[in-house]
Structures are given as C-alpha cells and as structure tokens.
C-alpha positions in Angstrom: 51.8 -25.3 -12.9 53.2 -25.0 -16.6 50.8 -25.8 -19.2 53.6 -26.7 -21.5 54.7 -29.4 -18.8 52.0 -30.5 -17.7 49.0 -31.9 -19.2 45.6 -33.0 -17.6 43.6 -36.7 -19.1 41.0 -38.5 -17.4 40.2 -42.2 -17.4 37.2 -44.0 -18.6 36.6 -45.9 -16.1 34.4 -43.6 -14.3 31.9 -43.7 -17.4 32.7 -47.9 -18.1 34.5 -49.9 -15.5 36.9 -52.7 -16.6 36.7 -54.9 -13.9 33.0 -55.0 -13.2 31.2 -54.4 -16.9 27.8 -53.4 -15.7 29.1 -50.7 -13.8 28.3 -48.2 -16.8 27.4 -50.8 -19.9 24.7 -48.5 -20.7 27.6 -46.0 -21.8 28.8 -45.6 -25.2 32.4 -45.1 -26.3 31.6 -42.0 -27.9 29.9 -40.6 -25.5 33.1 -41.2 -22.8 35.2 -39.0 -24.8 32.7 -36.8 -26.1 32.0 -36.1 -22.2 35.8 -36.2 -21.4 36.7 -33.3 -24.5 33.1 -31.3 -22.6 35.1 -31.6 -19.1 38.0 -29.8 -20.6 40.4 -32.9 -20.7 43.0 -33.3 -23.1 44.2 -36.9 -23.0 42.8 -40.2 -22.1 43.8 -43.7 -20.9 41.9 -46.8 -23.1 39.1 -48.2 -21.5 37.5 -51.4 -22.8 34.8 -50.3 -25.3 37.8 -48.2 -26.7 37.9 -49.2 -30.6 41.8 -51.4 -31.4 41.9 -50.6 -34.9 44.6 -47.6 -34.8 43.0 -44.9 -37.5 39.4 -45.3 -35.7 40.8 -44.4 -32.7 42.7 -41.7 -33.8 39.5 -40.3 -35.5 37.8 -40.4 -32.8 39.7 -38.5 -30.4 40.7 -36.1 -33.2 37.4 -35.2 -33.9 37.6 -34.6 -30.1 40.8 -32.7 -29.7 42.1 -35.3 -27.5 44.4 -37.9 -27.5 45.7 -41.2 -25.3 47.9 -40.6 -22.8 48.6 -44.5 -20.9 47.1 -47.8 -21.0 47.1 -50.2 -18.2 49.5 -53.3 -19.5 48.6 -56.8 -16.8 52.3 -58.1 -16.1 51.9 -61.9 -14.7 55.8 -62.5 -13.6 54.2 -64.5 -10.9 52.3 -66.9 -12.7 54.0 -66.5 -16.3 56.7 -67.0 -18.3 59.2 -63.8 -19.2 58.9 -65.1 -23.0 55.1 -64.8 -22.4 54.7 -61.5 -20.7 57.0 -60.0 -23.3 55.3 -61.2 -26.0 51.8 -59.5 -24.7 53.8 -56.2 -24.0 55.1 -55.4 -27.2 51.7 -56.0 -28.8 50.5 -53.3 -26.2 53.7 -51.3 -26.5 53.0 -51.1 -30.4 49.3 -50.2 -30.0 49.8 -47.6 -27.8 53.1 -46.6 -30.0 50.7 -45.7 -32.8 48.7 -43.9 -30.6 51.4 -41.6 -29.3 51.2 -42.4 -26.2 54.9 -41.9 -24.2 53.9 -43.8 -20.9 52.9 -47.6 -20.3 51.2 -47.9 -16.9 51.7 -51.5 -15.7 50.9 -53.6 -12.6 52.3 -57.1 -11.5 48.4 -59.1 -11.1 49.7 -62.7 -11.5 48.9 -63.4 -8.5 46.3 -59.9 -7.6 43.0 -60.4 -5.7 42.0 -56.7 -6.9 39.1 -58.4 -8.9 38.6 -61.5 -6.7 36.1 -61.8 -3.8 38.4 -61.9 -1.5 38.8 -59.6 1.6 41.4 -56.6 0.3 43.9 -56.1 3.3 43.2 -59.6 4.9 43.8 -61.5 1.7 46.7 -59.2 0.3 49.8 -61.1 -1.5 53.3 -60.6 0.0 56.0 -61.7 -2.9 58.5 -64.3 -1.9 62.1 -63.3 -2.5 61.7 -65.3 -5.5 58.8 -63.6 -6.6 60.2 -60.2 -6.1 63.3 -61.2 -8.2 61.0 -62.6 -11.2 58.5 -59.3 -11.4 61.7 -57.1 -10.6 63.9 -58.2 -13.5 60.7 -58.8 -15.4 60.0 -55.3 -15.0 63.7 -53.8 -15.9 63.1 -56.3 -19.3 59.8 -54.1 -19.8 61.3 -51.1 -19.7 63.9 -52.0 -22.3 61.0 -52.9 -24.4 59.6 -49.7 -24.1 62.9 -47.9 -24.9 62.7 -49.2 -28.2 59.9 -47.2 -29.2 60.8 -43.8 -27.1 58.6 -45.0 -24.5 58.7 -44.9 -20.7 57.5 -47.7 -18.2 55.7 -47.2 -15.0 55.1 -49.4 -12.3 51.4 -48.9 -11.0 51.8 -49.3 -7.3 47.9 -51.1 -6.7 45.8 -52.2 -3.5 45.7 -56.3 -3.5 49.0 -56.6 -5.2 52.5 -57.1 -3.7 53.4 -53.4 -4.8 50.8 -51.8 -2.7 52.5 -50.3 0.7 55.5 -48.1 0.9 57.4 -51.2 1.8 56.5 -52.9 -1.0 57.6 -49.6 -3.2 60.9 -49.2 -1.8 61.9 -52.6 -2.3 60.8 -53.0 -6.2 62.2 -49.5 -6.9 65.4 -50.3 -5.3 65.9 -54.0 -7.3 64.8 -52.8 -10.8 66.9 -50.5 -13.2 66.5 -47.4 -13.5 64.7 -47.0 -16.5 61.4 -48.2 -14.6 59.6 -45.3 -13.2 56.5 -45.1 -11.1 53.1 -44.2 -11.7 51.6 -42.8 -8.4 48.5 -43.2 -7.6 47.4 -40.7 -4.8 44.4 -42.5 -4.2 45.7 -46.1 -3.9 48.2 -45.1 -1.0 46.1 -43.4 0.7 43.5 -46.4 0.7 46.8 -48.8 1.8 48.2 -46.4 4.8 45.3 -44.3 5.3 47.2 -41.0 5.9 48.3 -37.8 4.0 51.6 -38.3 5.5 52.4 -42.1 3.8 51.0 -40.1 0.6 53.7 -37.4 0.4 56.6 -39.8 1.7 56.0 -41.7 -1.3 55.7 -38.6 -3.7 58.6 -36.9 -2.1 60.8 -40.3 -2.3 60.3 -40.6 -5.9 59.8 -37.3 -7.4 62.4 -38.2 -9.6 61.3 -41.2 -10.8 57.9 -40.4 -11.2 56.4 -40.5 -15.2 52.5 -40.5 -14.8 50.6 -39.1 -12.1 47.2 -40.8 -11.1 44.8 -38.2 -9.1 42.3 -39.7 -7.4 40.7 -39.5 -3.9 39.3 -42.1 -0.8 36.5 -41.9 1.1 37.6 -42.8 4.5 34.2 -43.9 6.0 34.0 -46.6 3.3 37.4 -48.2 3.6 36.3 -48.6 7.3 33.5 -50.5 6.2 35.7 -52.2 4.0 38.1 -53.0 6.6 35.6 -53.6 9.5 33.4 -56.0 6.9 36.1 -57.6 5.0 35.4 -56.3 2.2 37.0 -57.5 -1.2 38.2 -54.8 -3.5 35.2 -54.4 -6.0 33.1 -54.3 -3.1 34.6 -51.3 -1.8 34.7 -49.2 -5.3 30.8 -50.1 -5.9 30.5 -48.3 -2.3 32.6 -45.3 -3.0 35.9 -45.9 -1.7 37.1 -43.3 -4.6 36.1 -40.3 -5.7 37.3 -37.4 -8.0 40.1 -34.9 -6.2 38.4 -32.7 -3.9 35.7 -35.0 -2.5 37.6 -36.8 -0.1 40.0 -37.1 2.5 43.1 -36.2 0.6 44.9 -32.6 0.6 45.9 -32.2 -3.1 47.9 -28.7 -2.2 51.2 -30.2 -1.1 50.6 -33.5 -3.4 49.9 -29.8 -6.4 53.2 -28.1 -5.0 55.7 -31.1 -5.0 54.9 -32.0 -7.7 55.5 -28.5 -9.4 58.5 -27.5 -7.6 60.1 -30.9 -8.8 59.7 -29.7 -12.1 57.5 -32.6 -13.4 56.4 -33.2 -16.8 54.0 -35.3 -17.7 50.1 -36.3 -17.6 48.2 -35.9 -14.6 45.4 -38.4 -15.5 41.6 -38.3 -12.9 41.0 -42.0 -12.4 38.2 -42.1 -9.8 36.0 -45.4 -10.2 32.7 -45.3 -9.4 29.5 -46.7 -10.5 28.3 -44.0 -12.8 24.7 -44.7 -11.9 25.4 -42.9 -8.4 28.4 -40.8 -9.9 27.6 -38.9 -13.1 30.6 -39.4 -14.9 30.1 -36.1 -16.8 29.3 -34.0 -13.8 32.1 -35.5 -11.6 34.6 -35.1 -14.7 33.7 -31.6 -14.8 33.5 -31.0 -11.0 37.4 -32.5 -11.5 38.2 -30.5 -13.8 37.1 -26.9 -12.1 38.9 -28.2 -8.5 42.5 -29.1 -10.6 42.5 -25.7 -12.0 41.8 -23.7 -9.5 44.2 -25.3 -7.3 46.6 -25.6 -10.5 45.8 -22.9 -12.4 45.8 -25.6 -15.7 
C-alpha cells in the first residue's frame, strides 16, 4: 500500500473502554498514546479519558508524533429531534475540526442495545420505514454539516443497531446522499453474518464510498457462546469476541488487496476491544502493528 495514501491509527479502547469504564480504569491517558506512538501508530480516535481542551490535546499527541484521526459522534434520529442531534454534532464537528481530523465516524444508537443487557442478535432493532427515513435524511443533514468544515461523514455500520447486516447497509446507503460514506468495520460484519464472504460483499459494494477503514477481528468460538447463551453485547467483548487483525477468523489479504487496488485513501484505524487485563493493550497494539505491515508493507 502507499504510505502517502494510507495511514495507520489505533483506538483507545483496547487500553480504556467507553462502554464498560472498569475495563482498563487503571490506565492513564498518557500512557494510551505513549503506548500507541511505542506501537508505531500514527493517528488515534478519542477515547474518554482523552483531555477536551484543544491545545492539551494537541500537546499531547505532538509530543507523541501522533495525531486524531475520527471520533465516534452518537446520532439519536430515533429518539431525537433533528434540531437536537444537530446541535450535538457541530459541537463534535468543531472539536474534532481543531484537531484536524477529516472523518466523523457516526452510528444511529437512539434506539441501540450495544450497551444494554439485552441478548445481541435476539434483541436487535429493525427500523420502521419511518425510522429509516428520520436517521436517513438525518444522516444526509450530517454530512452537510460536515462539509462545512472540509470534513467527511461516515456511517458506522454497528452490531445491535438497525445498520448492522448487509441488508440494513444497502438500504441506508441507497436513501441517503451521497455525501455520507461508510466507515467499515471488518470486525462487526463479520460478527453479524459470520463469514469472509458477507465481509468482502460489503467492502467490494462500497469501495467507493468508503472514508475510514476499521480493522478488527472475531473470535468465532465466542460469538457461539454468545449466540448459544444469549449473550448481550458487552458480554461478548469481556469474553473475547474481538481481537487485533491476525488473531482471528478473518483473512485480511483480500480485505489488504481491495482495498489497495481501489485506490483508497484514508486511515486504517485497529479497534479491537478487549479487557486489557487479559489483552495487554501494548503488546497486542504492537503484535497489530508487525501483522499490518507485513501484510501491507506500511
């Protein structure tokens, strides 16, 4: 892959975990992106122990060589006003403006059970036609947002929301404009159709539409559990359902080659949860790190 096309960030959430806060609350900001710059990574999504003030952010990462690629922006069409959602985004839009970032990674959780206890595929929304116009248009108004500042908007297609299968995909990319682009998530369809096959349709389908790349893997044994068990979502990713590329059931060489032979440019960010007690953050990030390159050559 180019190096001037594509660059390679990590998230924090394998060091401090935003859903569950004791998964890693012993972990300090600075040592996150200490660790993160130590793995060889260049950019970074925001975590939640992630200073807000601007210039001690910067500083930070500066210090570090690094800087922030995404942030994960909660759209609530389902449950909110437009005049509400749109007046959380642009305060996240203008943060992560002054941050540089290009990309705002954002999922429709009005009505999510990703962080309830309820069981993940069992329990799953499915979006009314009314719904699906409300978060669609909702999401086209995003974009224009994000236009304002140079900025591009992806929709993160997430297990326990109603943009989870390839369905579900199809039908938001085909009702919103085309100024929303997708931010795929290797590991989240693979956890939804449980094949490498329903992983590349998707990649292949979008290509072109694709802004932000999220490389993460699934171990199959534990979404059988989950499944079997009825397990809710958080249940599954304090078991292991993810894991860093390489260490699961996913083949990243076809996901590496379409991805290069489309031409993409862009950050290709490692978001594997785990609970850093049984997944050293550093020693996975780095283990990451060595796999993407030599399969990359970044």
């Amino acid at each position: 892959m180019d190096k001037n096309k594509v660059k390679l960030g990590i998230a924090p959430i394998g060091w401090t975990n935003d859903d569950m806060p004791d998964l890693g609350s012993e972990n300090t900001f600075e040592q996150c992106v200490s660790e993160m710059a130590l793995a060889g990574f260049a950019g970074s999504e925001v975590g939640n122990k992630y200073p807000r003030d601007v210039e001690v952010l910067k500083k930070a990462l500066a210090l570090r060589n690094m800087e922030i690629c995404n942030a994960w922006f909660s759209a609530c069409f389902t449950t909110k006003t437009k005049e509400e959602v749109a007046a959380e985004f642009i305060e996240h839009r203008d943060f992560l403006h002054a941050m540089g970032a290009k990309i705002i990674g954002a999922a429709e959780v009005g009505n999510s059970i990703q962080g309830l206890d309820e069981p993940i595929f069992a329990a799953k929304p499915v979006y009314t036609d009314e719904q699906w116009e409300a978060v669609t248009s909702g999401f086209s108004m995003l974009a224009e947002l994000a236009k304002e500042k140079g900025m591009k908007l992806t929709c993160h297609h997430h297990m326990g929301t109603g943009i989870q299968t390839p369905e579900e995909i199809d039908r938001f990319m085909s009702m919103v404009s085309n100024d929303v682009h997708l931010l795929f998530d290797t590991g989240h369809i693979y956890y939804s159709e449980g094949t490498q096959e329903a992983v590349m349709a998707v990649l292949n389908k979008y290509i072109d539409r694709i802004a932000h790349v999220h490389l993460k893997d699934v171990r199959p044994e534990v979404v059988a559990k989950a499944k079997a068990e009825n397990w809710s979502f958080l249940q599954g990713v304090r078991a292991g359902t993810f894991t860093i590329p390489g260490d699961g059931a996913i083949d990243f060489d076809p996901v590496f080659k379409a991805l290069e032979d489309a031409g993409y440019e862009g950050y290709m960010v490692v978001e594997a949860e785990q609970d850093p007690a049984k997944a050293n953050p550093l020693e996975y990030a780095i283990r990451a790190r060595k796999f993407i390159a030599e399969k990359t050559g970044l």
